[in-house]
Backbone as CSV, one residue per row, in Angstrom:
resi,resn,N_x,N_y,N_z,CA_x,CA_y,CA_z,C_x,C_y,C_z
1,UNK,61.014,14.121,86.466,61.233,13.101,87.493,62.416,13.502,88.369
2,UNK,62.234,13.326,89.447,63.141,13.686,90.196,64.195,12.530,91.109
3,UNK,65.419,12.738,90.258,66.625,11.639,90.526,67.129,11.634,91.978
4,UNK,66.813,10.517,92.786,67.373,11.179,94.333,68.534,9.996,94.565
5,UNK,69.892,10.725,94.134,71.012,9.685,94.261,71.969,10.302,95.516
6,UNK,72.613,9.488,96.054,73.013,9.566,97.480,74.836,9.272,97.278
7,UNK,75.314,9.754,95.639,76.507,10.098,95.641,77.376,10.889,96.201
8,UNK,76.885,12.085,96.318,77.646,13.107,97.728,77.876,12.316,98.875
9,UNK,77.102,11.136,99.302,77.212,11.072,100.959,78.500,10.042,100.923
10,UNK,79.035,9.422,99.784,80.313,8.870,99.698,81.364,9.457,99.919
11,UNK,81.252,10.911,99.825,82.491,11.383,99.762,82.328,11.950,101.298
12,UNK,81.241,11.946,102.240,81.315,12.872,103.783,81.988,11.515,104.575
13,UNK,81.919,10.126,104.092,82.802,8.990,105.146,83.963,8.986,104.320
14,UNK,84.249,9.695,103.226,85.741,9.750,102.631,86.264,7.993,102.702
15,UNK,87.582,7.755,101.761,88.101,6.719,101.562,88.357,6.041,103.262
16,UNK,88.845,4.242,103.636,88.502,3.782,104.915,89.951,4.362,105.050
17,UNK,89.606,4.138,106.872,90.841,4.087,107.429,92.009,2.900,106.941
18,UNK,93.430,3.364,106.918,94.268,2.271,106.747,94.136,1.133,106.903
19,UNK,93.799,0.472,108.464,93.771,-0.289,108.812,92.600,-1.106,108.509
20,UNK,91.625,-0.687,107.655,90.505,-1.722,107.239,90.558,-1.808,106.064
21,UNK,91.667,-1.233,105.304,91.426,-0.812,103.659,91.633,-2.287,102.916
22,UNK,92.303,-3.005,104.238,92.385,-4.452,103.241,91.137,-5.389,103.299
23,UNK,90.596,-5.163,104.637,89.071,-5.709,104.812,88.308,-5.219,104.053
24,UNK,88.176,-4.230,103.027,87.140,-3.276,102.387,87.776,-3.830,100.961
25,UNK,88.599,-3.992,100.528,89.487,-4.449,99.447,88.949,-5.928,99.237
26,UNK,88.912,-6.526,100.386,88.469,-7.816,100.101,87.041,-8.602,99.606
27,UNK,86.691,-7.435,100.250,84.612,-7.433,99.640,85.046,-7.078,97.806
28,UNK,85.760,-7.069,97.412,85.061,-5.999,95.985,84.558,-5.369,95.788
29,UNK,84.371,-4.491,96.566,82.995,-3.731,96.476,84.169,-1.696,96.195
30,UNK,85.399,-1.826,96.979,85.883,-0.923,96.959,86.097,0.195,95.493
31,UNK,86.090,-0.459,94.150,85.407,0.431,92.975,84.245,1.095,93.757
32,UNK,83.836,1.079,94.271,82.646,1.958,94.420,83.085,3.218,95.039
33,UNK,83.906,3.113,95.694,84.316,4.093,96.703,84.033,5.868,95.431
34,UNK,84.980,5.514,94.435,85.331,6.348,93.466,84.264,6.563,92.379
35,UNK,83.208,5.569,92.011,82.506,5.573,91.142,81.164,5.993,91.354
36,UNK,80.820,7.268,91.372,79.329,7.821,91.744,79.161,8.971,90.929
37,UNK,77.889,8.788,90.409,77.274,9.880,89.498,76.689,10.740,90.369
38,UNK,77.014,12.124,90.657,76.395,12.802,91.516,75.051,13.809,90.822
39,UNK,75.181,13.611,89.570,74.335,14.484,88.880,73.995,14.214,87.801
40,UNK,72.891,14.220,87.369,72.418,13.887,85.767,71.533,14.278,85.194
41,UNK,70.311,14.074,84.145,70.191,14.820,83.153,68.696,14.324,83.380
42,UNK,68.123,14.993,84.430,66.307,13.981,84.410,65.572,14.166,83.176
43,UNK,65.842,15.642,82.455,64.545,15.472,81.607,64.824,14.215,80.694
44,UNK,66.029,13.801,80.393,66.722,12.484,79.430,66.564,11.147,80.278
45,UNK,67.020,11.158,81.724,66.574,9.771,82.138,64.550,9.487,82.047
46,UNK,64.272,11.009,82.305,62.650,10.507,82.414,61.890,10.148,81.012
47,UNK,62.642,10.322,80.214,62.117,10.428,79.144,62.179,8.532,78.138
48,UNK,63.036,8.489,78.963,63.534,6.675,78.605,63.288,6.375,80.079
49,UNK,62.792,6.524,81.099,61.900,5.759,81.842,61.057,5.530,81.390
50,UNK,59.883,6.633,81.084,58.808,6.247,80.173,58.589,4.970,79.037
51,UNK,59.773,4.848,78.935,59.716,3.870,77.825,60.562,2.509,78.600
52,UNK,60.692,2.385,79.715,61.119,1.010,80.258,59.884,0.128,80.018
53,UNK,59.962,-1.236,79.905,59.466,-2.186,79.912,59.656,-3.447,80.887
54,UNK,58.792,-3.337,82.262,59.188,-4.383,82.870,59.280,-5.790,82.496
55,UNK,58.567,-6.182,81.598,58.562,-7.723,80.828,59.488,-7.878,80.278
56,UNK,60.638,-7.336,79.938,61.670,-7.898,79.027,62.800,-6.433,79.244
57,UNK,62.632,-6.241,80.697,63.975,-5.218,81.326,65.050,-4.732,79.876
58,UNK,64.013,-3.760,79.349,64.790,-3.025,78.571,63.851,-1.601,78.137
59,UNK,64.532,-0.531,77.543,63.915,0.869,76.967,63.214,0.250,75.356
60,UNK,62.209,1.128,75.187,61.669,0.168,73.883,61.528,1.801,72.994
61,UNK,62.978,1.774,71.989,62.218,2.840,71.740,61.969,3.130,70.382
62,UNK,61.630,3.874,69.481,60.930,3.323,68.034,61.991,2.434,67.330
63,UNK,62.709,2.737,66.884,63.759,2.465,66.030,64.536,0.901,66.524
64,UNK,64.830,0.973,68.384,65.750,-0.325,68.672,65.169,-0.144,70.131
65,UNK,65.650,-1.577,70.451,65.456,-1.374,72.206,66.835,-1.647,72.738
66,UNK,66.769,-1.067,73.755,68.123,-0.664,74.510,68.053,-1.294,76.005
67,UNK,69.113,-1.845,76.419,69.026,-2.220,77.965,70.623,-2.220,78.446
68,UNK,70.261,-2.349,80.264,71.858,-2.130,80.657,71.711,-3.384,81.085
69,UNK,73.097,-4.023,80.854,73.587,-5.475,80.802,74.787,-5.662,81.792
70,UNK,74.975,-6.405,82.322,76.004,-7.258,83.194,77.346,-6.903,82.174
71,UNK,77.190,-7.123,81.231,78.127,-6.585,79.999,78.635,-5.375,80.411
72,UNK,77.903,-4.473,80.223,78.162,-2.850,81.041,78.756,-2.699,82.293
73,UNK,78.154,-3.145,83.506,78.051,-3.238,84.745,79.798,-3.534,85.336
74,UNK,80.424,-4.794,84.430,81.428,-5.127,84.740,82.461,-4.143,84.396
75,UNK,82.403,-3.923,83.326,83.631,-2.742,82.776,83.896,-1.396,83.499
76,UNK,82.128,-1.342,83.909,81.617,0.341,84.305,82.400,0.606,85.592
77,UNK,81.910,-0.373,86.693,81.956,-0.551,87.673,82.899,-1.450,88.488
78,UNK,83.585,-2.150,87.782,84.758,-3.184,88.115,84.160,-4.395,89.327
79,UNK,82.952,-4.282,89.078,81.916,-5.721,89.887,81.926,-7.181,89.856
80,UNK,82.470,-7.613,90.467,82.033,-8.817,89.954,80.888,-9.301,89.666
81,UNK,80.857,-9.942,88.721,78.884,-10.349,87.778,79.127,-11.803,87.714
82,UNK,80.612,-12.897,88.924,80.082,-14.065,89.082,80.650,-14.286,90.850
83,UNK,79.750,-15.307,90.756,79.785,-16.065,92.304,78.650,-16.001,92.634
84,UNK,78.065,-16.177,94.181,76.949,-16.349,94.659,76.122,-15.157,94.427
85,UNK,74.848,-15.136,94.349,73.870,-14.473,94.335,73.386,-13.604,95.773
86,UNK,73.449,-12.950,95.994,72.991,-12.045,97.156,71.678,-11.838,97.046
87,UNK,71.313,-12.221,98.323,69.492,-12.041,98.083,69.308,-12.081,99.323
88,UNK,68.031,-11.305,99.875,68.219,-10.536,101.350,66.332,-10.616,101.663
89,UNK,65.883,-10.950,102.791,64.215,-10.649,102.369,64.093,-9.658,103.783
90,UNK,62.872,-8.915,103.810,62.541,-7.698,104.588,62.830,-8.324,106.133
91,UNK,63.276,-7.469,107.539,64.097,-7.856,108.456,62.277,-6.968,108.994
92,UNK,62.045,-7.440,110.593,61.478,-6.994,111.568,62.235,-6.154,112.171
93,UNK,61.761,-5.196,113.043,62.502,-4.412,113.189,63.413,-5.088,114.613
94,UNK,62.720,-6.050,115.450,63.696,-7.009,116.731,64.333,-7.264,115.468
95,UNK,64.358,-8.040,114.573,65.297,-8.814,113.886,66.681,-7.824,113.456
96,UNK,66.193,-6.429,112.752,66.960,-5.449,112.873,68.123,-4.949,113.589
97,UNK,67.871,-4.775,115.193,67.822,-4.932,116.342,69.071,-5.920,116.655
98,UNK,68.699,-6.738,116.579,69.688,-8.222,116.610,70.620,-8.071,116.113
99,UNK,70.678,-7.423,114.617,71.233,-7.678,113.592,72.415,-6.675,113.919
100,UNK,71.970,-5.169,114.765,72.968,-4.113,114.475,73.575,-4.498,116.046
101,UNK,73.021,-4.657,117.503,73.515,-5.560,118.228,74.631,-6.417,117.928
102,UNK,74.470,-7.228,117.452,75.491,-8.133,117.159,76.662,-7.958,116.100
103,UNK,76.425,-7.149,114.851,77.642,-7.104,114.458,77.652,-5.865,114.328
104,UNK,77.193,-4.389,114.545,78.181,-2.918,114.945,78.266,-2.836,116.283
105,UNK,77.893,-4.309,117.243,78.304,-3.370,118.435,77.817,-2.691,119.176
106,UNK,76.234,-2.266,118.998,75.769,-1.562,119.619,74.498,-1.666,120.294
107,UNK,74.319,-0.688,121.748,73.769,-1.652,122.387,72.062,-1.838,121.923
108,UNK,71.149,-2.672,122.924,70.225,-2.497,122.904,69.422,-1.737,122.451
109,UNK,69.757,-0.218,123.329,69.099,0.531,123.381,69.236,1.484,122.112
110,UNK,70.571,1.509,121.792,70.753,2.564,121.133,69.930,1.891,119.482
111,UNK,70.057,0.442,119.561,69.621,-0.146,118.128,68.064,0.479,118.202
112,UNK,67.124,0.154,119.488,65.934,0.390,119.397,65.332,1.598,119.342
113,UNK,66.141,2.939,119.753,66.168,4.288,119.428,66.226,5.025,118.274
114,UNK,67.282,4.056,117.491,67.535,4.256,115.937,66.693,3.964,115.265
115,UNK,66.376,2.704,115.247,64.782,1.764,114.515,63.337,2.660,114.484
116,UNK,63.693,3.284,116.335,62.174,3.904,115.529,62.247,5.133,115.439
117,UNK,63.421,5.994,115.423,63.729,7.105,114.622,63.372,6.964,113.538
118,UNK,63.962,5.712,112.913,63.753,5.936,111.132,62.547,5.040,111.022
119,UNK,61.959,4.752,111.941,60.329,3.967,111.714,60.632,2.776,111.080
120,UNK,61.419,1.792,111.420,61.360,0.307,110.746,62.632,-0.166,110.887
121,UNK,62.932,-1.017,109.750,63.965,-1.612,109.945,65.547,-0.952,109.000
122,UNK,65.515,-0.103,109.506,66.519,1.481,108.620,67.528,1.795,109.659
123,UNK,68.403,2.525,109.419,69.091,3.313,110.073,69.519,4.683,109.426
124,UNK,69.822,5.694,109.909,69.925,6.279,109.106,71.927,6.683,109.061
125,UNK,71.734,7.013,107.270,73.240,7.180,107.284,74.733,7.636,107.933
126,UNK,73.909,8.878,108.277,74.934,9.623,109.191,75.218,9.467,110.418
127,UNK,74.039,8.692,110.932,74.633,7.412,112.198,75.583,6.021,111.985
128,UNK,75.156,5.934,110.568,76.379,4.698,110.481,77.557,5.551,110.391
129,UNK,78.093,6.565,109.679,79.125,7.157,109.798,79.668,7.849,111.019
130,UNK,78.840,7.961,111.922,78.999,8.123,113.533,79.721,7.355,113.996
131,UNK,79.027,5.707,113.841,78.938,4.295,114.278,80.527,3.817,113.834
132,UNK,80.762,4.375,112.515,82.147,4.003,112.052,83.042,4.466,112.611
133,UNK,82.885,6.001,112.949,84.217,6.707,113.410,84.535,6.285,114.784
134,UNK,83.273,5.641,115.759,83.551,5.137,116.860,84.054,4.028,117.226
135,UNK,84.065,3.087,115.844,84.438,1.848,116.092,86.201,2.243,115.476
136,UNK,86.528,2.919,114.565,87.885,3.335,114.483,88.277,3.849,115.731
137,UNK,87.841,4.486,116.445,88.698,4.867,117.365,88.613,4.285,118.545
138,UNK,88.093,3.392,118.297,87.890,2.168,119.604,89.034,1.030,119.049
139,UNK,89.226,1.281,117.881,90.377,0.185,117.219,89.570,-1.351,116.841
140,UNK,87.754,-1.240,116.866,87.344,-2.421,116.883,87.212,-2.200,115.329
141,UNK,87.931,-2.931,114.198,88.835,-3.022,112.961,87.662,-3.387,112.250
142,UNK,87.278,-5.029,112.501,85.989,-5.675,111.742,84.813,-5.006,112.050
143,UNK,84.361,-4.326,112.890,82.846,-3.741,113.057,83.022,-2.458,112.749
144,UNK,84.262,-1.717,112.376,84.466,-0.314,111.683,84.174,-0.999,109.960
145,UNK,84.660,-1.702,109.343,84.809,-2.321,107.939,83.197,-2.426,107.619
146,UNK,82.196,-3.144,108.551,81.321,-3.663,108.612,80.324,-2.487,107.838
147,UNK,80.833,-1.182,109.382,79.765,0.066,108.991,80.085,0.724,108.273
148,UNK,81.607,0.909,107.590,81.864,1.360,106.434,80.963,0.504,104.928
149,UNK,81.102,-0.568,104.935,80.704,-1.037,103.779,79.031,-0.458,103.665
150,UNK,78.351,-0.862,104.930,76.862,-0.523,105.014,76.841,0.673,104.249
151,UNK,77.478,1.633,104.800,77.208,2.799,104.426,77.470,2.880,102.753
152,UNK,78.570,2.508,102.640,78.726,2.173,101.339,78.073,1.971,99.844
153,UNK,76.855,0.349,100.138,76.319,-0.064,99.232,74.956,1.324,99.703
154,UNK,75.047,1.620,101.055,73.498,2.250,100.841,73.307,3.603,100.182
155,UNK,74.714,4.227,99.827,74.987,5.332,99.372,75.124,4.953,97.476
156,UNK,74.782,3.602,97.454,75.502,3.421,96.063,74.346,2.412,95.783
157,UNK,74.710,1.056,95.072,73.628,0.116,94.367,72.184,-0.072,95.194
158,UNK,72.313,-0.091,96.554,71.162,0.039,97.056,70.487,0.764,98.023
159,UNK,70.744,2.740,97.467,70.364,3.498,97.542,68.403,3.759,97.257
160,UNK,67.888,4.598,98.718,66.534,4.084,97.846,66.169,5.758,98.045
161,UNK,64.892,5.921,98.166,64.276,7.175,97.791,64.106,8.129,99.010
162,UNK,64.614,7.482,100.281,64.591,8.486,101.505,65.861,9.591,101.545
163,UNK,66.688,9.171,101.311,67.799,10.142,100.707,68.353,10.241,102.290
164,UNK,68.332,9.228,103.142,68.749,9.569,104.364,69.085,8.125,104.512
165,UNK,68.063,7.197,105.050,67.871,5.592,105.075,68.836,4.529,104.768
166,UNK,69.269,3.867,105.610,69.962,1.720,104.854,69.203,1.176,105.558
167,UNK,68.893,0.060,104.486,68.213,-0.858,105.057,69.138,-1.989,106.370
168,UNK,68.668,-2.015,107.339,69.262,-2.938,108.148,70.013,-4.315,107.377
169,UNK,68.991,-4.723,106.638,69.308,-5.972,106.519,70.622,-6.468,105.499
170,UNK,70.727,-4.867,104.986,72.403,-5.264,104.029,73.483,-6.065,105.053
171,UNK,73.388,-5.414,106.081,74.508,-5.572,107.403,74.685,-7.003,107.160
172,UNK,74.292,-8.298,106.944,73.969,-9.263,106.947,74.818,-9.782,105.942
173,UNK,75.040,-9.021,105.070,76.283,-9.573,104.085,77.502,-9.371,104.113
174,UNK,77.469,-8.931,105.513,79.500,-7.922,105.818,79.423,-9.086,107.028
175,UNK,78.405,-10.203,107.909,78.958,-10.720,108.714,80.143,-11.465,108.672
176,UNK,80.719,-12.376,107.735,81.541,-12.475,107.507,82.585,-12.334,106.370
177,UNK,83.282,-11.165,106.996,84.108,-10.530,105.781,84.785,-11.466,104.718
178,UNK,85.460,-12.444,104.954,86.114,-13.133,104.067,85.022,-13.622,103.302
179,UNK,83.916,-13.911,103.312,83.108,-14.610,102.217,82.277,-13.364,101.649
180,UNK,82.572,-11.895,102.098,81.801,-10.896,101.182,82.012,-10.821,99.886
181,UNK,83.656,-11.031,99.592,84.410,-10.924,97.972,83.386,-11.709,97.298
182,UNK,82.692,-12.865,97.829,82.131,-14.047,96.808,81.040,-13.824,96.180
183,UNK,80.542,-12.420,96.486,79.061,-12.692,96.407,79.320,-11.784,94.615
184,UNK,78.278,-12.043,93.524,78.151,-11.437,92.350,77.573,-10.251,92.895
185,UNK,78.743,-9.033,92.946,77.763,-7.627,93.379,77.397,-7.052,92.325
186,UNK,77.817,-7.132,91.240,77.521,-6.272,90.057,75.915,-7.030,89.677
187,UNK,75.571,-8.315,89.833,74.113,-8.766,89.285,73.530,-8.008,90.118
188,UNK,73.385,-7.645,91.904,72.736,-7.308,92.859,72.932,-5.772,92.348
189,UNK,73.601,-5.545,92.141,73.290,-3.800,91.569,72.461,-3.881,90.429
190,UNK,72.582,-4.619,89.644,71.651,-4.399,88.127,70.133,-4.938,88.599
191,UNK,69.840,-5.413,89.446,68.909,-6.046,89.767,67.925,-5.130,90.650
192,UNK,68.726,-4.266,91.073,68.324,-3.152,92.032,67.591,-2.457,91.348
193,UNK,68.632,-1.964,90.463,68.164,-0.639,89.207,67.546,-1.215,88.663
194,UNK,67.521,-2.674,88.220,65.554,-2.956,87.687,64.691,-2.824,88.304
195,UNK,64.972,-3.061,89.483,63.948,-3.000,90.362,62.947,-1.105,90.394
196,UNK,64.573,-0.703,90.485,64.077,0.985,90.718,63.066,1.292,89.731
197,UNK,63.921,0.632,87.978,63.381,1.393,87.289,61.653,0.925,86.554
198,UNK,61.781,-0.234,87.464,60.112,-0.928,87.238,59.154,-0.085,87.853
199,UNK,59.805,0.670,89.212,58.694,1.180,90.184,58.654,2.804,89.350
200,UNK,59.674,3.136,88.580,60.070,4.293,88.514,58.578,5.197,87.038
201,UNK,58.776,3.519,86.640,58.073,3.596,84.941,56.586,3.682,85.668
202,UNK,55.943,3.639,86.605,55.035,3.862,86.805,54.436,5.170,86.810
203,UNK,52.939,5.369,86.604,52.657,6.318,86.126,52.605,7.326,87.610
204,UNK,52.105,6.660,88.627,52.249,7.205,89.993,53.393,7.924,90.426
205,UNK,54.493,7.699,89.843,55.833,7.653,90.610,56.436,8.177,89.918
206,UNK,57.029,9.740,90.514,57.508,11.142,90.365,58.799,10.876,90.908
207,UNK,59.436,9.831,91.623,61.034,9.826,91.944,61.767,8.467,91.276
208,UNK,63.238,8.425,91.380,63.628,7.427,90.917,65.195,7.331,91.605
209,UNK,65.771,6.259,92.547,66.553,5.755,93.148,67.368,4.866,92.492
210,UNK,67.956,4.492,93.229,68.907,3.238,93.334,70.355,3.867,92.569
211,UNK,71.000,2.886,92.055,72.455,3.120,91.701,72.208,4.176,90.395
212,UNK,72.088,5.489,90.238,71.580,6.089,88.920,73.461,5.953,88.097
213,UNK,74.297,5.601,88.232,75.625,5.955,88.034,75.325,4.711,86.382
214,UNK,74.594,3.644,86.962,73.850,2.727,86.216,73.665,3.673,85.029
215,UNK,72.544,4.605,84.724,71.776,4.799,83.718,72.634,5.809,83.214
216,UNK,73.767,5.610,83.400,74.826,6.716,82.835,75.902,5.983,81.710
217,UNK,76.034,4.648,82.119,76.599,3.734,81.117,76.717,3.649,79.689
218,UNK,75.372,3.947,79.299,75.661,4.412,78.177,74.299,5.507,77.761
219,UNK,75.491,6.591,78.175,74.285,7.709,77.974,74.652,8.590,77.027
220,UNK,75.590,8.326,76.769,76.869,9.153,75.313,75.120,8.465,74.382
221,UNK,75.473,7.136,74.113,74.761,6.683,73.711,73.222,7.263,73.168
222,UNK,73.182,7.215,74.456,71.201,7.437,74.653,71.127,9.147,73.992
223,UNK,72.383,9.959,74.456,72.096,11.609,74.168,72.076,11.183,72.644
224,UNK,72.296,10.743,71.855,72.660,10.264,70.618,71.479,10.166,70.056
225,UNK,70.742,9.462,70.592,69.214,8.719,69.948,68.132,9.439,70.752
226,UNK,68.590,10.492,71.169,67.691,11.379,71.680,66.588,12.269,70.590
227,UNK,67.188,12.770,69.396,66.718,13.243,68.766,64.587,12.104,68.380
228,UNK,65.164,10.921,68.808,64.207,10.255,68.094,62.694,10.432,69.227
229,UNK,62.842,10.874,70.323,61.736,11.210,70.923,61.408,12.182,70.872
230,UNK,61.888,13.007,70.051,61.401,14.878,69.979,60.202,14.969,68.713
């Protein structure tokens, strides 16, 4: 199976500029900056994919079943796992449009150029890191923070299988910075990686996304109880 994690691209927008580090501080989300698995061990994650169970989000494997828990998530990742729930549903691509318009700033045209570059409602990464360095040096503070964070979660918990791609519609949770800290990001990451690893356990499906830094939690662990699938 082939792991497509988008940890390298954290380190090409490097830590924020000074001047937003307290706006980026204030989301919680800034553990992330530092915390990315850039590499791991597919024949061992594929091998306990195989054995995920979407009915009861856990590995089933002879002996015990195993799952990653909010328990994990918090320690791993320094997330918060309380406050509001983050929940986001699929954006049109006008809606898209609107969305990057209004809070990166940018115009019309350039939103509708981007959209159907990446065919939908996406952008792709290395334009938000474009998008950032222009809004730093324009000194516009909150819509630099904005495209930093984007880039951020899309390089990290909700990383998907284009290895390029964010979804527009994260943007939507940086509109207003002071209420980003509130949201439970650590459930929205674990929720992700269920998500990934529901699509992943399928028999169709040769790749596997999202936050993999996740399936590393306890993998001391898992190398441990490895012997029992041989």
């Amino acid at each position: 199976m082939k792991l497509v994690s988008h940890g390298r691209k954290v380190t090409l927008i490097g830590r924020p500029v000074s001047e937003i580090e307290g706006l980026v501080g204030a989301t919680r989300l800034s553990p992330l900056i530092g915390c990315s698995v850039v590499t791991g061990d597919p024949g061992l994650i594929s091998a306990f994919v195989e054995r995920w169970h979407s009915e009861i989000n856990s590995f089933h494997l002879p002996v015990v079943e195993l799952t990653i828990t909010l328990d994990d998530v918090s320690p791993l990742l320094h997330l918060s796992i309380s406050g509001a729930f983050y929940s986001f549903h699929a954006l049109s691509v006008d809606e898209a449009i609107f969305l990057l318009t209004e809070l990166l700033k940018v115009s019309v045209e350039e939103a509708r150029a981007e959209t159907a570059r990446s065919r939908g409602a996406y952008v792709r990464l290395g334009w938000v890191r474009d998008i950032y360095e222009m809004r730093c040096e324009a000194r516009w503070w909150i819509v630099a923070a904005r495209a930093y964070l984007l880039h951020l979660v899309g390089c990290t918990f909700f990383a998907n299988k284009s290895a390029t791609y964010v979804h527009v519609v994260h943007l939507e949770a940086f509109r207003d910075l002071g209420q980003s800290g509130g949201y439970a990001w650590g459930v929205a990451a674990l929720v992700h990686m269920y998500d990934q690893l529901d699509e992943a356990s399928r028999t169709t499906t040769r790749q596997i996304a999202g936050y993999l830094t996740l399936l590393r939690v306890n993998f001391v662990f898992l190398n441990m109880l490895r012997w029992i699938m041989i």
